[in-house]
Each structure stands twice: as structure tokens, then as C-alpha cells.
C-alpha positions in Angstrom: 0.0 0.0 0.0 1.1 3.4 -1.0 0.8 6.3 1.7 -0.7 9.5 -0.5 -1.7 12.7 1.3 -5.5 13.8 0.7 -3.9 16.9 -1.1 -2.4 15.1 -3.7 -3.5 15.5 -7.3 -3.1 11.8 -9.0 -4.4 11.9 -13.1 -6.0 9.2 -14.3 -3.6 6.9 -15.7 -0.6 7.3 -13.3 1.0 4.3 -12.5 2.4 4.4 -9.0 4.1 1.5 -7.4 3.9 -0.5 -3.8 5.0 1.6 -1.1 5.4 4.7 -2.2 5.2 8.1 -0.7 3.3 11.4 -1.8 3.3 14.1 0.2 1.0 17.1 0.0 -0.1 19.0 -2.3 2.1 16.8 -5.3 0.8 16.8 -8.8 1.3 13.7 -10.7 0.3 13.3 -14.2 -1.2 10.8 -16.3 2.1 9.6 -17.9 3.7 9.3 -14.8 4.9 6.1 -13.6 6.7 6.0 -10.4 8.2 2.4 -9.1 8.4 1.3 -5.6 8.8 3.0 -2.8 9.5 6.3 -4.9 8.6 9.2 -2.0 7.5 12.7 -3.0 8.1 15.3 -0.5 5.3 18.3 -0.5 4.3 20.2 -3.7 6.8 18.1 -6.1 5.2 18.2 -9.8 5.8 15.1 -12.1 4.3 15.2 -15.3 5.1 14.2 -19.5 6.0 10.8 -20.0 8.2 10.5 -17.2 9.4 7.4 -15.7 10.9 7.5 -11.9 12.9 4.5 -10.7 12.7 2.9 -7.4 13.8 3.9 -4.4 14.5 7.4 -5.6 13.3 10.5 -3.2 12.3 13.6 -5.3 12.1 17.1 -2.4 9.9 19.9 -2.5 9.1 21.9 -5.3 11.2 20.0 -7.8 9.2 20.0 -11.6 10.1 16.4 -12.7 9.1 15.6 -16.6 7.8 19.1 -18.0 8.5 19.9 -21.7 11.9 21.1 -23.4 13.2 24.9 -23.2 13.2 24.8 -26.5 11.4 27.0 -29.6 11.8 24.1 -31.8 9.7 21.7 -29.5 6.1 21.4 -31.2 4.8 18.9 -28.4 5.8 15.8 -29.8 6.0 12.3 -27.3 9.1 12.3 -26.0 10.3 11.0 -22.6 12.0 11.8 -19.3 13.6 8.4 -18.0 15.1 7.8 -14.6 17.1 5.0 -12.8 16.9 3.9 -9.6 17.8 5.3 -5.7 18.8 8.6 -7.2 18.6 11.9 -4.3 16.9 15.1 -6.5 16.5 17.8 -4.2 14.4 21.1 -3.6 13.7 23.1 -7.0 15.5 20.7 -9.4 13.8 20.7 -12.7 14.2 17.7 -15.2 12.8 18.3 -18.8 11.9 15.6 -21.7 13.8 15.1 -24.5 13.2 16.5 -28.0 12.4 14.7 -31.1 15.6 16.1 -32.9 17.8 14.7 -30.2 16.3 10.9 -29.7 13.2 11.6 -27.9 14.7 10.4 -24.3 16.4 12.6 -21.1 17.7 9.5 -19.3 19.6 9.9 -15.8 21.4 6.9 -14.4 20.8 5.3 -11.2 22.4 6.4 -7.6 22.8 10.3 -8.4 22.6 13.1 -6.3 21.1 16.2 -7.9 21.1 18.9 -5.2 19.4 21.9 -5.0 18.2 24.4 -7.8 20.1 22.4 -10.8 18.9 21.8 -13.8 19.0 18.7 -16.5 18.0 20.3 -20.0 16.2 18.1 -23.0 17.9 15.1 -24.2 20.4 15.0 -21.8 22.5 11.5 -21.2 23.4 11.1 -17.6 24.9 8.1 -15.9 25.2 6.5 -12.9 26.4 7.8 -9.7 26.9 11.5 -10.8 26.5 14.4 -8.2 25.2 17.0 -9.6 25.9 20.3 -6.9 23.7 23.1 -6.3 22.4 25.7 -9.1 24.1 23.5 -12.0 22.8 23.8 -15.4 23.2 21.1 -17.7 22.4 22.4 -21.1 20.5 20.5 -23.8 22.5 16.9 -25.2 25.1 16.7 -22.8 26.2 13.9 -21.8 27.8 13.3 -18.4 29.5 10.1 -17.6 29.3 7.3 -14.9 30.9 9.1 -11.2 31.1 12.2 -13.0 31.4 15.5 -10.2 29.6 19.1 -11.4 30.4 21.6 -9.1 28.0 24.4 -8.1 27.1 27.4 -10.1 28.8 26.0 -13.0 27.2 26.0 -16.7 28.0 22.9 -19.1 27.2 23.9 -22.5 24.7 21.8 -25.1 26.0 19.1 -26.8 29.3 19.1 -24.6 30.4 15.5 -22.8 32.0 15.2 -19.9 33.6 11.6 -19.4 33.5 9.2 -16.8 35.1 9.7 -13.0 35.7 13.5 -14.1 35.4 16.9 -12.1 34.1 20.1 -12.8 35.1 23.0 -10.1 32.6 25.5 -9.0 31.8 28.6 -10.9 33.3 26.8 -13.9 32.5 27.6 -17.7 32.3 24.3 -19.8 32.0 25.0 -23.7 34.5 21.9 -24.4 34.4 18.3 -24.3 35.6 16.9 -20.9 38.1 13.6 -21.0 37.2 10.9 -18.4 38.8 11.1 -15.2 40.1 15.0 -15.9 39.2 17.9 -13.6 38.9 21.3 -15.1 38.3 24.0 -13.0 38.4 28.3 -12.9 35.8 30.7 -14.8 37.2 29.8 -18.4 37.5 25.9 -17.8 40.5 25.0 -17.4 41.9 21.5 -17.9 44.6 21.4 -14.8 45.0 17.8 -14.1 43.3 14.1 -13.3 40.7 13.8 -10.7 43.1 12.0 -8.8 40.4 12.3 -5.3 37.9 10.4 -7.0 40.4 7.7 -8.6 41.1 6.5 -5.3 38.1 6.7 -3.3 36.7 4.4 -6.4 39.8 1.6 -5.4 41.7 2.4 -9.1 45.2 0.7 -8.9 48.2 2.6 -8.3 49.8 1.2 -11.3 46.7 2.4 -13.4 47.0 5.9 -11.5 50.9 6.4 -12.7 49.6 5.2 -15.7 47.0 8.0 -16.0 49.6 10.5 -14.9 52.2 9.5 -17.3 49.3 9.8 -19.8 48.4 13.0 -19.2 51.6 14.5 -19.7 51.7 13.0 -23.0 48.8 14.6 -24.2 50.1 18.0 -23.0 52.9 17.6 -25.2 54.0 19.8 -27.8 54.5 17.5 -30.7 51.4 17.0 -33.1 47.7 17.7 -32.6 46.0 17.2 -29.4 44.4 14.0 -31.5 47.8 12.9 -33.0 48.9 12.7 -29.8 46.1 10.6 -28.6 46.5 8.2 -31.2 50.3 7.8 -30.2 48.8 7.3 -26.2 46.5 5.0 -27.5 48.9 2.8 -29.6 51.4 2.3 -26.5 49.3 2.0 -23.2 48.9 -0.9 -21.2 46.1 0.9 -19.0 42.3 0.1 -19.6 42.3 3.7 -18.1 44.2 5.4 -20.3 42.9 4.1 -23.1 39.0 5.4 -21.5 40.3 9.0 -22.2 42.2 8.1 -25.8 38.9 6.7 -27.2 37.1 9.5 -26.2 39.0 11.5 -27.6 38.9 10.1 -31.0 35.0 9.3 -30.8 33.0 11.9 -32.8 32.3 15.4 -31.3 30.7 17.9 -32.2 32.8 20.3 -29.6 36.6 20.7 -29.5 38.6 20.0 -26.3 39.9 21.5 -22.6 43.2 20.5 -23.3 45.9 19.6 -20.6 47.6 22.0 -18.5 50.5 21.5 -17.2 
């Protein structure tokens, strides 16, 4: 049995699962389909096709689900997908995706999303991210597995940001991010390897020499930042390394924060 407040407004439709939680004064619409034991603090609103995994705890005054930013949006059915036992706090808002960029927003399982940030249309977020307060996330990023934001800071559209990387406060992101990097200061800076997070995660010490010796290859002078990636990629050993070199040579539509060292 699920405990719903009197106050709540549940459309026809909804699917909500066993033991759940909806506090007062919620809004849930008829797309909405919550798992179990999902909890709604007071006055969340959760509408579009929006799927909410188990476990997850949504606080007040979050708008889970509502339609794109976007002029281009002409009210197709797109979706708003998301995992399990993730933390989204007060005033986070979550949008659809867009029928230009696959239809789907999709955020991982485990995240922490904390106060005031903001997941834009067709976003690709994975597992275990922490999103801090007054992020913005704009439309078709994708943000990787353990992936750090720090707060205030403004990741622009179509920009990735790879796995186990972190993004300092008040930061400016207009460039791809490579997995396990930390940029930080107003301009986005790429100062080094998100060494912190490396080792709280268990990563070998070998592989952790590995990925310094790495990065100091790709801050090399010799060749394009890709040529040199291609020349990292060719010799490593490291499953790690070779993360960031693939990245690198996927396509992009954004350049690069290249290494500084």
C-alpha cells in the first residue's frame, strides 16, 4: 500500500508503485509512472511521459518531466527516464527530451542532484553522478558514470563530460571533458586528473601512474591534441588510459579542454 496525502492530485492513468510516498499538495500526471517505494516530499510536480525509478526521493518543489526549453519543441511524445535510488533535491527541474535529439532525457541510477540544478532536453546522464547546487546542464550533454559538477557551473549543449571527471565551481564548460580529468576556474581549465575520485573508487596505483604518465603526453608539444592521442593510445597498457584516448577520438561535435601543465 502506497501512503498519498489527501492533497495530492493523482491523473487518471498514473502508474504508482507498492509503497510509495506522496506528500501534500504533489501533482502527478497521467504519464507518470513512479516504481516502488518512490517518496515525494510536499508540492513536487511530475508530469510528460516520465518514468521515476525505485527507491528514488524527489524534495519539494522539484518539476520532474515538463516539456523542453526549446522553440523548436512542437509537443511531440518524447520521454524523461530515470534510474533507480537517485537523491533530486528542492527546486531541481528535469525536462523531456526532443524529437531532434532521440526523444529520451535519461539519468542513471544512484545520483545526487542537489538543490536548484537543472537537467536540460535530451540529456545522457549516468550512474552515480552528483550533480551540486544551481548547475545547469544544457540541452544533449552527456555526463559520464561518477562524474562530479560543481555548483554554479554551466555545461554547454551538446558538450560531454567523461567518466570519474570533475568540474570545479563557478566553472564555464564549452569543451568536451576527458574521463577522469578535472577542469576547473571561470574559463575551464583542464589542470589535471581527478586523482580524489580515482582513489576513493579503489583504481590501482599502477593504473594511477599510468594515468599521470598519460596526461603528460597529451600536454605535449608535438602534433595535434588528437595525434597525440592516437600515439597514447597505440602504447598504453592501461584500460584507463585508453577510456580517455577513445574518447578523444569518438566523434564530437565540440573541441577539447586541453591539458595543462
Amino acid at each position: 500500500m502506497s501512503e498519498i496525502h489527501p492533497t495530492a492530485i493523482i491523473e487518471e492513468g498514473a502508474q504508482v508503485g507498492a509503497d510509495c510516498v506522496i506528500g501534500a499538495y504533489c501533482v502527478i500526471g497521467s504519464k507518470v509512472r513512479l516504481g516502488d517505494r518512490v517518496e515525494l516530499k510536499p508540492h513536487v510536480v511530475v508530469t510528460g511521459d516520465t518514468e521515476i525509478g525505485e527507491d528514488t526521493t524527489i524534495y519539494s518543489f522539484s518539476v520532474i518531466g515538463e516539456i523542453p526549453q526549446d522553440k523548436k519543441f512542437g509537443g511531440e511524445d518524447t520521454k524523461l527516464v530515470i534510474g533507480k535510488r537517485n537523491r533530486i533535491r528542492e527546486h531541481v527541474t528535469m525536462n523531456c527530451g526532443t524529437e531532434g535529439g532521440g526523444g529520451i532525457t535519461r539519468v542513471g541510477d544512484d545520483g545526487l542532484f542537489m538543490a536548484g540544478c537543472h537537467i536540460a532536453h535530451d540529456c545522457q546522464v549516468g550512474d552515480r553522478v552528483i550533480v551540486v547546487n544551481q548547475v545547469a546542464l544544457a540541452g544533449h550533454v552527456v555526463l559520464g558514470d561518477d562524474a562530479i559538477i560543481g555548483g554554479l557551473s554551466g555545461v554547454h549543449q551538446f558538450v560531454r563530460v567523461g567518466k570519474g571527471a570533475i568540474v570545479g565551481g563557478l566553472t564555464k564548460v564549452t569543451h568536451d571533458v576527458i574521463p577522469y580529468g578535472q577542469v576547473q576556474a571561470a574559463a575551464g581549465s583542464l589542470v589535471g586528473l581527478n586523482l580524489v575520485g580515482l582513489r576513493r573508487r579503489g583504481v590501482p596505483r599502477e593504473d594511477i601512474s599510468a594515468l599521470r604518465d598519460g596526461f603528460k603526453a597529451l600536454a605535449g608539444s608535438e602534433g595535434s591534441f588528437q595525434d597525440r592521442a592516437r600515439a597514447l593510445r597505440d602504447s598504453t597498457q592501461s584500460a584507463y588510459v585508453r577510456e580517455i584516448t577513445d574518447f578523444i577520438l569518438s566523434d564530437s561535435d565540440r573541441s577539447f579542454h586541453t591539458p595543462k601543465v
